[in-house]
Residue frames as a rotation matrix with the C-alpha (Angstrom) as fourth column:
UNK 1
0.788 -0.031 -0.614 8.01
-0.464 -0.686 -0.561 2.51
-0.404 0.727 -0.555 14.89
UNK 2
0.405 -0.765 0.500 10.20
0.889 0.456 -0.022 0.75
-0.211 0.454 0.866 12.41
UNK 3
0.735 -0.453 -0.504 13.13
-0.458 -0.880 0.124 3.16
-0.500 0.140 -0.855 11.36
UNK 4
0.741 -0.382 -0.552 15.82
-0.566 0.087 -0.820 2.74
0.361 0.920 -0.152 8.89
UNK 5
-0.108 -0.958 -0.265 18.38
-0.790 0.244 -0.563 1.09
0.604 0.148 -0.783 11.30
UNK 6
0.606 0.421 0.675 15.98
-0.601 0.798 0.042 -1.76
-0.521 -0.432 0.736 12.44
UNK 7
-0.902 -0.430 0.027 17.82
-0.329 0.727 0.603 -5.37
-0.279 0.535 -0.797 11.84
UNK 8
-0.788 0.538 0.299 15.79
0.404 0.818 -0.409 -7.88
-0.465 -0.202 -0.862 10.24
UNK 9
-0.500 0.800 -0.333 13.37
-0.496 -0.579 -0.647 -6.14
-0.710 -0.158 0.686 8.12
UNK 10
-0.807 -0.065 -0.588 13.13
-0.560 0.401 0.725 -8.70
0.189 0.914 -0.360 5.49
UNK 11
-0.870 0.229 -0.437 11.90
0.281 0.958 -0.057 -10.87
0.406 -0.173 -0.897 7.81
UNK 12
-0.638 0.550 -0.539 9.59
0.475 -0.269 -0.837 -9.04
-0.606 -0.791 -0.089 9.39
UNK 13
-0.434 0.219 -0.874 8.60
-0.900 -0.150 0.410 -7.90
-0.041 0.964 0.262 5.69
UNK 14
-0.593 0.278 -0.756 7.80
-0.070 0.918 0.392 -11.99
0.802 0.285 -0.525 4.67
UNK 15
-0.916 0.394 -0.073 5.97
0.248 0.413 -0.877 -12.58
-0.315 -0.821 -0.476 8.25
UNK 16
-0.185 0.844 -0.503 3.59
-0.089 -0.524 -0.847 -9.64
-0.979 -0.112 0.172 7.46
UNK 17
-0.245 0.768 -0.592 2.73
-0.969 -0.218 0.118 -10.37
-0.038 0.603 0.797 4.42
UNK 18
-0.733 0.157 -0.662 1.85
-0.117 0.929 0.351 -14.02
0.670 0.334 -0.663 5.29
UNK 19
-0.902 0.260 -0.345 0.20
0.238 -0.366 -0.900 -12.63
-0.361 -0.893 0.268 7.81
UNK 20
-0.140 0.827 -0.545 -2.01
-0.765 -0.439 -0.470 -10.32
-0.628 0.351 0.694 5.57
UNK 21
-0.596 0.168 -0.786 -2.36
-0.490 0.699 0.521 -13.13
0.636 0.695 -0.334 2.80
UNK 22
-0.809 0.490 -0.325 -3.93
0.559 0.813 -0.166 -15.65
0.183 -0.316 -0.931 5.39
UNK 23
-0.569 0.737 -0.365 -6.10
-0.061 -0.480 -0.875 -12.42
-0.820 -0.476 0.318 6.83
UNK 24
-0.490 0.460 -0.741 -7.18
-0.871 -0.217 0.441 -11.67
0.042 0.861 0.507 3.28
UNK 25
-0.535 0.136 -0.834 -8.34
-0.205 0.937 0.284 -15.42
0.820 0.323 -0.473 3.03
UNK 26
-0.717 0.441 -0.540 -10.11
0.684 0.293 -0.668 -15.75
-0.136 -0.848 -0.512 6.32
UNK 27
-0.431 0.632 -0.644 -11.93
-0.195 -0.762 -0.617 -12.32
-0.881 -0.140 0.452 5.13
UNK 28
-0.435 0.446 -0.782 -13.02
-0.728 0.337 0.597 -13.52
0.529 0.829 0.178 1.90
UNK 29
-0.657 0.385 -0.648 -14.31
0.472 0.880 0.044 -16.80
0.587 -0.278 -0.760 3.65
UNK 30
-0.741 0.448 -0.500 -16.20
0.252 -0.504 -0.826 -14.34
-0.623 -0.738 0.260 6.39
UNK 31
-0.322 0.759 -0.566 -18.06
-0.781 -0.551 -0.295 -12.51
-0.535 0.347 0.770 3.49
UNK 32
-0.351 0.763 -0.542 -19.15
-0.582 0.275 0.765 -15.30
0.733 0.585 0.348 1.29
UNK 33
-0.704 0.504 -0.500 -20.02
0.709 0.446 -0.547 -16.98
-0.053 -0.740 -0.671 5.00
UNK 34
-0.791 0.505 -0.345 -22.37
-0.137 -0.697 -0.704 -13.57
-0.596 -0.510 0.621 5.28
UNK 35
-0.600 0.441 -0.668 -23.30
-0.765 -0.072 0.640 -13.68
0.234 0.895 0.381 1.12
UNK 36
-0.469 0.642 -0.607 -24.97
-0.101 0.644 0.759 -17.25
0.877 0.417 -0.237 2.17
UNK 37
-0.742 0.423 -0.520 -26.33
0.426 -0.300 -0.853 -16.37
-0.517 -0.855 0.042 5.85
UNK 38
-0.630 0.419 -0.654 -28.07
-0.561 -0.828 0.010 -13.44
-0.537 0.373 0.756 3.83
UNK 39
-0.331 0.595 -0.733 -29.52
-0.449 0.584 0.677 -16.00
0.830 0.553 0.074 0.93
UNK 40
-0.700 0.346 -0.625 -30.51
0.546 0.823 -0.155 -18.65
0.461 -0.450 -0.765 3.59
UNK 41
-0.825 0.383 -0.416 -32.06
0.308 -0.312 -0.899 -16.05
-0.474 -0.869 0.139 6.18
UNK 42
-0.297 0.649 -0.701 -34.61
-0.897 -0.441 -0.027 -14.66
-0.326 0.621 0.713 2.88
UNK 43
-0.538 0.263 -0.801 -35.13
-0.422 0.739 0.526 -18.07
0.730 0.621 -0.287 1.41
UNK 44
-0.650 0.439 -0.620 -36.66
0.758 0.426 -0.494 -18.88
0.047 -0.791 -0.610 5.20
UNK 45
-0.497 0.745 -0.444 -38.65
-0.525 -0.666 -0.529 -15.86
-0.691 -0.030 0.723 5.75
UNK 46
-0.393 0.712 -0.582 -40.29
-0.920 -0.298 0.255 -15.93
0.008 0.636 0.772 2.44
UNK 47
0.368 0.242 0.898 -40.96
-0.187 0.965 -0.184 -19.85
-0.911 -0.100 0.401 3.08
UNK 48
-0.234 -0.421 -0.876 -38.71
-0.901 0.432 0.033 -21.30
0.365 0.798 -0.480 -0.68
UNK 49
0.691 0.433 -0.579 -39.41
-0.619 0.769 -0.163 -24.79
0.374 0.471 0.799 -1.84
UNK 50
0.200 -0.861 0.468 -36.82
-0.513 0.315 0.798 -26.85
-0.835 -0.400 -0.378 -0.33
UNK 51
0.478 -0.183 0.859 -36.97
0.480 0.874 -0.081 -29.16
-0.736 0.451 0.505 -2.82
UNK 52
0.982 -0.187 0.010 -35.41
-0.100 -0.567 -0.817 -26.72
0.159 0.802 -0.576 -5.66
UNK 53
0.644 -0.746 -0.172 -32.36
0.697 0.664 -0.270 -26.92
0.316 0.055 0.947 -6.59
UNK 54
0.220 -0.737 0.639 -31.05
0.328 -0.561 -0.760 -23.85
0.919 0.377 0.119 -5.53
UNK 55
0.320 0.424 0.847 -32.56
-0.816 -0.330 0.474 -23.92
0.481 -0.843 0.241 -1.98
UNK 56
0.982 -0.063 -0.177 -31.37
0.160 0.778 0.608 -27.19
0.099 -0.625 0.774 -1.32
UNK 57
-0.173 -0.811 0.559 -27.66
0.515 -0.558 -0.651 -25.54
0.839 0.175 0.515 -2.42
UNK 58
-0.247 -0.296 0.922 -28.14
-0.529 -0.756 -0.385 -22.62
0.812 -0.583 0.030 0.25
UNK 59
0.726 0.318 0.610 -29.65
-0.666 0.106 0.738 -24.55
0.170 -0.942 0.289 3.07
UNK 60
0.892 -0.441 -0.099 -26.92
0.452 0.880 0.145 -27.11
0.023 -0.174 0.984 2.69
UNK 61
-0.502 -0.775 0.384 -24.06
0.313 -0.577 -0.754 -24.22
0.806 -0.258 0.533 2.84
UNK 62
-0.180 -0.016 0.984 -26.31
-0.533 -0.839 -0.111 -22.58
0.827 -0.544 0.143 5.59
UNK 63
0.835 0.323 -0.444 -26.20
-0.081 0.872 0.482 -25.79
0.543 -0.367 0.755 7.61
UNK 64
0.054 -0.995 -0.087 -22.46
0.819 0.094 -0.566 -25.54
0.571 -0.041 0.820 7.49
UNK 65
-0.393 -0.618 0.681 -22.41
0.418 -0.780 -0.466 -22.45
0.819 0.102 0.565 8.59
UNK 66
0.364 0.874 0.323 -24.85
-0.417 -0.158 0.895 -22.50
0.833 -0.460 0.307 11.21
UNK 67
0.467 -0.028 -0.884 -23.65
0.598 0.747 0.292 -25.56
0.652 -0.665 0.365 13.51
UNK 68
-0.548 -0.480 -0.685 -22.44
0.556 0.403 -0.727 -23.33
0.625 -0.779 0.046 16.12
UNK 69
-0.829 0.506 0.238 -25.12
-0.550 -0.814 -0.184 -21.19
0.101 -0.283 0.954 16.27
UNK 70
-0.467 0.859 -0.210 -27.56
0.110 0.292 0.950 -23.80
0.878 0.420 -0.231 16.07
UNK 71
0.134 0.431 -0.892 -30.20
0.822 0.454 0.343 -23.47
0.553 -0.780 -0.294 19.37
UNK 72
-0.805 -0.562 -0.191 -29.25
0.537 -0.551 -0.639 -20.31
0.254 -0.617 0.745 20.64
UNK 73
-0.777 0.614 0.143 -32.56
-0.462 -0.400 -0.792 -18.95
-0.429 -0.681 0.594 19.72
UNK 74
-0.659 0.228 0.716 -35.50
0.264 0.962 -0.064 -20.14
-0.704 0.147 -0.695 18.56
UNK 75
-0.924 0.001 0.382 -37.12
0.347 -0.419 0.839 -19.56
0.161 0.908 0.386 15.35
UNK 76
-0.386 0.829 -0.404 -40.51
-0.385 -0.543 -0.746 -17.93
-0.838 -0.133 0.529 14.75
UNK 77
-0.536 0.466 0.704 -43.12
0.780 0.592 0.203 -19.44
-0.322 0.658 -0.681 12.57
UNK 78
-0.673 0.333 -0.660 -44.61
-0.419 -0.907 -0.030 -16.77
-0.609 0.257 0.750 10.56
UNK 79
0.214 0.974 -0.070 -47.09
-0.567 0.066 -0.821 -19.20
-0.795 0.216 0.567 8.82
UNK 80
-0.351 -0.470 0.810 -47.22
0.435 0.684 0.585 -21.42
-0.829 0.558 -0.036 6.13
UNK 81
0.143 0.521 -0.841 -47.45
-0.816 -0.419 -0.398 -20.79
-0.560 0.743 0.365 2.31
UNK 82
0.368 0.091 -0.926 -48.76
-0.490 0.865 -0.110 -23.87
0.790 0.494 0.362 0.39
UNK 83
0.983 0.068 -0.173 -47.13
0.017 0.895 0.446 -26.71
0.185 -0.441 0.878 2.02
UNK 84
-0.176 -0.984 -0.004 -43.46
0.650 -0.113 -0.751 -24.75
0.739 -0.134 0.660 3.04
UNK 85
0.698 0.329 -0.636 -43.65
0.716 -0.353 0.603 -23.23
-0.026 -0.876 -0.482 6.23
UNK 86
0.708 -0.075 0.703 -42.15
0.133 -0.962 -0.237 -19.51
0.694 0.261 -0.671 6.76
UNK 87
0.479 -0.422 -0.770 -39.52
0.844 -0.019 0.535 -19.22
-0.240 -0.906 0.348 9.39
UNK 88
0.634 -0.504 0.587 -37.95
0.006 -0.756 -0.655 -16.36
0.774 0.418 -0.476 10.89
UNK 89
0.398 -0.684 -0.611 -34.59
0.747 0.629 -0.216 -17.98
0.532 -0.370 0.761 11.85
UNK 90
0.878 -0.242 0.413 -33.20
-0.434 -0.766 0.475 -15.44
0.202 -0.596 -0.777 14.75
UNK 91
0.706 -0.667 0.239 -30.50
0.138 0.461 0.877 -17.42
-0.695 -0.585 0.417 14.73
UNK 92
0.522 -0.020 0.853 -29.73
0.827 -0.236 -0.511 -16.77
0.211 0.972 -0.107 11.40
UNK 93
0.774 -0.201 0.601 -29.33
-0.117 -0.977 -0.176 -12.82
0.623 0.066 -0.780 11.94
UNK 94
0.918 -0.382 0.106 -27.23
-0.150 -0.088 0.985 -13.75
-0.367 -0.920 -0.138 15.27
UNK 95
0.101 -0.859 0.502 -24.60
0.856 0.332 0.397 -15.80
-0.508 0.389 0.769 12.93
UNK 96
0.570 -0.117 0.813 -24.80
0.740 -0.357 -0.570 -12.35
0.356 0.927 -0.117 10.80
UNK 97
0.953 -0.028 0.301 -23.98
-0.233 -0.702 0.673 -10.50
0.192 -0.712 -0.675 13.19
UNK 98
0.703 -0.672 0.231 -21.14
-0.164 0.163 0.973 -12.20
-0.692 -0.722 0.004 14.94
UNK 99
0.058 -0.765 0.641 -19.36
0.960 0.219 0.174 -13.05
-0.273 0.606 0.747 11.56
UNK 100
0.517 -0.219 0.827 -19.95
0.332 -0.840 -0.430 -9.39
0.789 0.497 -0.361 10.18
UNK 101
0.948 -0.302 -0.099 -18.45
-0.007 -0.333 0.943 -8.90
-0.318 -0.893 -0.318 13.64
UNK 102
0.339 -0.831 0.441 -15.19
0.439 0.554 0.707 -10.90
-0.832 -0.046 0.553 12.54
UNK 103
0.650 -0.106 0.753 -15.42
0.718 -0.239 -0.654 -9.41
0.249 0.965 -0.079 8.90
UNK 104
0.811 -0.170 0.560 -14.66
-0.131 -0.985 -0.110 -5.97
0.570 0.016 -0.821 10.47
UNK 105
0.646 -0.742 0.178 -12.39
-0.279 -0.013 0.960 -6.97
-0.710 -0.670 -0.215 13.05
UNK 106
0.272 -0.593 0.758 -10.25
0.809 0.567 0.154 -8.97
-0.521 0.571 0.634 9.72
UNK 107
0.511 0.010 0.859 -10.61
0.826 -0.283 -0.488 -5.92
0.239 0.959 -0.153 8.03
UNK 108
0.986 -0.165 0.024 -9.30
-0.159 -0.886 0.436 -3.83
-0.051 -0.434 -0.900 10.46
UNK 109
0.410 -0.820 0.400 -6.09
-0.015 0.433 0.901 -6.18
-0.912 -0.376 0.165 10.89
UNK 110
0.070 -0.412 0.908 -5.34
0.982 0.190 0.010 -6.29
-0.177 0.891 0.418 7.28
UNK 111
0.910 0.368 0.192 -5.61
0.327 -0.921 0.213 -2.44
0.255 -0.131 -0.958 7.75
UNK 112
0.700 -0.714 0.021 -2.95
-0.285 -0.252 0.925 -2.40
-0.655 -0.653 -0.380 10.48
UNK 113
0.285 -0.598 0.749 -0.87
0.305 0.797 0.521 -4.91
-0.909 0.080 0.410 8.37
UNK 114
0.423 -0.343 0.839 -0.56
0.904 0.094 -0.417 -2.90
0.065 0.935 0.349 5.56
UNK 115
0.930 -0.289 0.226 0.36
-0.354 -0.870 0.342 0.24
0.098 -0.398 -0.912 7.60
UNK 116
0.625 -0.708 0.330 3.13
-0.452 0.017 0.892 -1.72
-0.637 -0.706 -0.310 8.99
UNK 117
0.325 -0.742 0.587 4.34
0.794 0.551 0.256 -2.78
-0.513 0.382 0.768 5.64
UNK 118
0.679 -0.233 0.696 4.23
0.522 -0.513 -0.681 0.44
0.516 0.826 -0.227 4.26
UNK 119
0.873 -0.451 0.185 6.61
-0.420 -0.506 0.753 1.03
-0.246 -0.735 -0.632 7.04
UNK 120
0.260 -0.829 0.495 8.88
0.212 0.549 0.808 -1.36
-0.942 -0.105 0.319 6.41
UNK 121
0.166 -0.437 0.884 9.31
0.982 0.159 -0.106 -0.18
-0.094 0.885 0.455 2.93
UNK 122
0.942 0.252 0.222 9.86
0.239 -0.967 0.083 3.10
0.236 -0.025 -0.972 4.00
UNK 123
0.848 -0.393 0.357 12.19
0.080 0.760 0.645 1.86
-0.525 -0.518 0.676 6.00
UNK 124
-0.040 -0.675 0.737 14.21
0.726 0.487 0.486 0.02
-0.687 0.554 0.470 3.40
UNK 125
0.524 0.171 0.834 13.79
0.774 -0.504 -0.383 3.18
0.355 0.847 -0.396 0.93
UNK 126
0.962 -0.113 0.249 15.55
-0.195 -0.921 0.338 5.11
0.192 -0.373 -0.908 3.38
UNK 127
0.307 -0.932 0.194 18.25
0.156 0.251 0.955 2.69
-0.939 -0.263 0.223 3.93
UNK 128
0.210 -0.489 0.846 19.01
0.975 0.169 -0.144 2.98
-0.072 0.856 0.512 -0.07
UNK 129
0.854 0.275 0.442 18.84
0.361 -0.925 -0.121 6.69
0.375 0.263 -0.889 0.34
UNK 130
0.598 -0.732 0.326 21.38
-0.531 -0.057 0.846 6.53
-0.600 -0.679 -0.423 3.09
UNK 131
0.144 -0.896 0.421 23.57
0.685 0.397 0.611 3.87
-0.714 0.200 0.670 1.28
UNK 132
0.416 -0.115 0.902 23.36
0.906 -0.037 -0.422 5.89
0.082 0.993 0.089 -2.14
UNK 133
0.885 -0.198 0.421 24.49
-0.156 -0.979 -0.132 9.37
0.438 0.051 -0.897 -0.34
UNK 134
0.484 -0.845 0.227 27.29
-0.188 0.153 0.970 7.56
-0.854 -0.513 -0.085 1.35
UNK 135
0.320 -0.383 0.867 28.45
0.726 0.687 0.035 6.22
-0.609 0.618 0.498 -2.08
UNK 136
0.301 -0.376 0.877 28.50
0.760 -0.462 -0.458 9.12
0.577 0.804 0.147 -3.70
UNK 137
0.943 -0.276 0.184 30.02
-0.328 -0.864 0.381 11.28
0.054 -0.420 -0.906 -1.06
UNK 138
0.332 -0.843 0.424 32.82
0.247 0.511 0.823 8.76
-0.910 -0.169 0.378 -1.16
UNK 139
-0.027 -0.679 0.734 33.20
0.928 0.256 0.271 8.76
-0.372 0.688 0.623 -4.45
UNK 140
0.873 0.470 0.132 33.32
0.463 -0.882 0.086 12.53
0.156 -0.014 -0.988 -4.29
UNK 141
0.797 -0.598 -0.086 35.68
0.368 0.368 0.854 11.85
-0.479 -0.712 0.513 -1.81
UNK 142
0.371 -0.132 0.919 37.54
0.345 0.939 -0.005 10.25
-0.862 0.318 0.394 -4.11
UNK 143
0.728 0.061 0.683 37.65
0.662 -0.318 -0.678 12.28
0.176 0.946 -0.272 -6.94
UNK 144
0.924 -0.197 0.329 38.59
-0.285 -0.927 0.245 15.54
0.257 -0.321 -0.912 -5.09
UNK 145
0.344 -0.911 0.228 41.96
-0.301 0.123 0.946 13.45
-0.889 -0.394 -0.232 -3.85
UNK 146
0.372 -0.485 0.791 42.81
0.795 0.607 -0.001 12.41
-0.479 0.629 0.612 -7.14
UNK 147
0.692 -0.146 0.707 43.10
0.548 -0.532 -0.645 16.06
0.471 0.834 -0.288 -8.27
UNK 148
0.770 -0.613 0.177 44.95
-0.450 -0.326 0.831 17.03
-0.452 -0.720 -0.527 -5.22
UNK 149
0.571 -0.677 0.464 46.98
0.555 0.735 0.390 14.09
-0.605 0.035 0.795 -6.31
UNK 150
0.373 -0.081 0.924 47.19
0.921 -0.084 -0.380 15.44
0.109 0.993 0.043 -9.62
UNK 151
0.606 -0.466 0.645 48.22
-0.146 -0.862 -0.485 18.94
0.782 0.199 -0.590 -9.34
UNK 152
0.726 -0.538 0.429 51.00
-0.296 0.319 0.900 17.75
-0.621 -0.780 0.072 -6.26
UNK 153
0.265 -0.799 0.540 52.49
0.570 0.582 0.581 16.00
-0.778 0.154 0.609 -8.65
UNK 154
0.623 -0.361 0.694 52.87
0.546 -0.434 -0.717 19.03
0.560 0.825 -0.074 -11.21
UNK 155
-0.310 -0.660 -0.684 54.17
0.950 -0.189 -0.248 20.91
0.035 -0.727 0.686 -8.47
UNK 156
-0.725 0.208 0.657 51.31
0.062 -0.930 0.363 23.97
0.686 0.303 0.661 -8.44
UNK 157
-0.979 -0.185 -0.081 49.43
-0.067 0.678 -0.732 24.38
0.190 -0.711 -0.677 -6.47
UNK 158
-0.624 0.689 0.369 46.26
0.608 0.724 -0.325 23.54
-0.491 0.022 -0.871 -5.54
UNK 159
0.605 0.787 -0.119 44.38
0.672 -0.585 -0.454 26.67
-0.427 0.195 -0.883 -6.12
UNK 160
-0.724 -0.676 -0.137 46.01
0.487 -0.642 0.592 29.06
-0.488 0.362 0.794 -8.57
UNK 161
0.614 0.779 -0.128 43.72
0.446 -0.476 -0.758 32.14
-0.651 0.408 -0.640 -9.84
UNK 162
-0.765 -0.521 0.378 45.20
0.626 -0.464 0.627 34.29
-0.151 0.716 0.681 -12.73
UNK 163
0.399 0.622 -0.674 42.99
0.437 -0.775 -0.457 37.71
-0.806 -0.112 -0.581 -12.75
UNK 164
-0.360 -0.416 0.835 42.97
0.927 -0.259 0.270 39.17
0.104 0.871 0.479 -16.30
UNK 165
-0.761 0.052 -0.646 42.68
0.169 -0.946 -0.275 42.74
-0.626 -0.319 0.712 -16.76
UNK 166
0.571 0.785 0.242 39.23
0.554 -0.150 -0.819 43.91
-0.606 0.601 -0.521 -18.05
UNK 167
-0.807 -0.320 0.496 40.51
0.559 -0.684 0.468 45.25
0.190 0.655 0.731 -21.75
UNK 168
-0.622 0.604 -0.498 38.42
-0.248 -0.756 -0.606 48.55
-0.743 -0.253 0.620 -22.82
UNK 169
0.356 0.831 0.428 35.29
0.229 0.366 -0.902 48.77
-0.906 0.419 -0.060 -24.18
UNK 170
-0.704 -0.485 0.519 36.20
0.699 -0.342 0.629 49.06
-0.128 0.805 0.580 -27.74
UNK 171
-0.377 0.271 -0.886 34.95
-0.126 -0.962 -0.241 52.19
-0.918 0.021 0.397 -29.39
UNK 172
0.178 0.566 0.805 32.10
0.641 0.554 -0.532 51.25
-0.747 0.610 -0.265 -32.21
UNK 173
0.777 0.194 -0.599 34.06
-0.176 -0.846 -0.503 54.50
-0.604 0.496 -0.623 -34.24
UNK 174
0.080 -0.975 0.209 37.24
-0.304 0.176 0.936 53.23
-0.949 -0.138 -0.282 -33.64
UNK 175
-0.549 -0.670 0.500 38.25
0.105 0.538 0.837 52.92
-0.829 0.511 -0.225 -37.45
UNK 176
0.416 0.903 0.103 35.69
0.712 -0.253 -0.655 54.40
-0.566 0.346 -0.748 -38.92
UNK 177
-0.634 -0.337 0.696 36.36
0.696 -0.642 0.322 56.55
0.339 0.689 0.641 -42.18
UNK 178
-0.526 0.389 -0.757 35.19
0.299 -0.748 -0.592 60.33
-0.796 -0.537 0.277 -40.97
UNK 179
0.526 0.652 0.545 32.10
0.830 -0.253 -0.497 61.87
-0.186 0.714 -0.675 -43.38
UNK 180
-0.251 -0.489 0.835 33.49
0.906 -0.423 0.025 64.02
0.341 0.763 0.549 -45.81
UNK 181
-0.483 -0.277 -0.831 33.20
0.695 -0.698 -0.171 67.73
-0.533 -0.660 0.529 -45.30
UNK 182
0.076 0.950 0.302 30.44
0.634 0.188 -0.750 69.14
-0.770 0.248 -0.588 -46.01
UNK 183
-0.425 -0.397 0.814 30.24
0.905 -0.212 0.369 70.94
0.026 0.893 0.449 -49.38
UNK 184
-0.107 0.604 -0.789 29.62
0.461 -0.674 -0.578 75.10
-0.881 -0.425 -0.207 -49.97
């Protein structure tokens, strides 16, 4: 638990977000590793033209992405159509797998990592809370002796009350010209 009177929270601020910045980057790279697992693993099934230009694009990213998975299992021929043979690449799904593995684990850490900055800026929002109620209790302080000062040096003292008598209600007649007498 980070708390306001941790040392060092800048730093531990800058770590974690170079931290999350590289995660963020390693999870982007994870999903468009899945986005072309996914194209490659349909463009085999359905048996695609290598030659085309967009198939020769995905099998040449899903090459890359393959080499350590290559061999693990072994594909399944599912027949040809025309002169492109069908494959369902079980290796393929394995590499989806383990990377969507890694996706979630990245996402989980970039999770954690933003918990623990929103600590650290809690944190630091509490030290300004704390510095800004010390500042103004000082300069409360501060005041309150200067009028001490001040009324020391008239020579009264500090508290003086003066209690005025309550006058009376006035009387809404009070001056009033009485109504003539009435006439027989």
């Amino acid at each position: 638990m980070i708390t306001a009177d941790s040392s060092g929270l800048s730093e531990r601020k800058a770590v974690l977000w170079i931290v999350r910045a590289i995660s963020y980057l390693i999870y982007a790279y994870l999903i468009v590793v899945e986005i072309i697992l996914f194209i490659g693993f349909f463009l085999l099934l359905f048996g695609a033209n290598p030659t085309a230009g967009f198939t020769e694009w995905a099998y040449r990213n899903l090459d890359r992405v393959m080499a350590p998975f290559r061999g693990i299992f072994t594909p399944i021929n599912l027949g040809t159509a025309g002169d492109v043979e069908a494959v369902f690449e079980t290796s393929v799904l394995f590499a989806m797998i383990v990377y969507g593995i890694l996706a979630l684990a990245f996402s989980a850490l970039i999770g954690w990592l933003s918990g623990r900055l929103s600590q650290i800026h809690a944190a630091e929002d509490e030290i300004l809370r704390r510095a800004e109620a010390e500042r103004l209790a000082s300069s409360q302080a501060a005041a309150a002796a200067a009028r001490e000062a001040a009324t020391a040096q008239q020579g009264s003292p500090a508290l003086s009350v003066t209690v005025q008598p309550a006058s009376p209600t006035p009387d809404p007649n009070a001056g009033a010209v009485p109504p003539p007498p009435p006439q027989r």
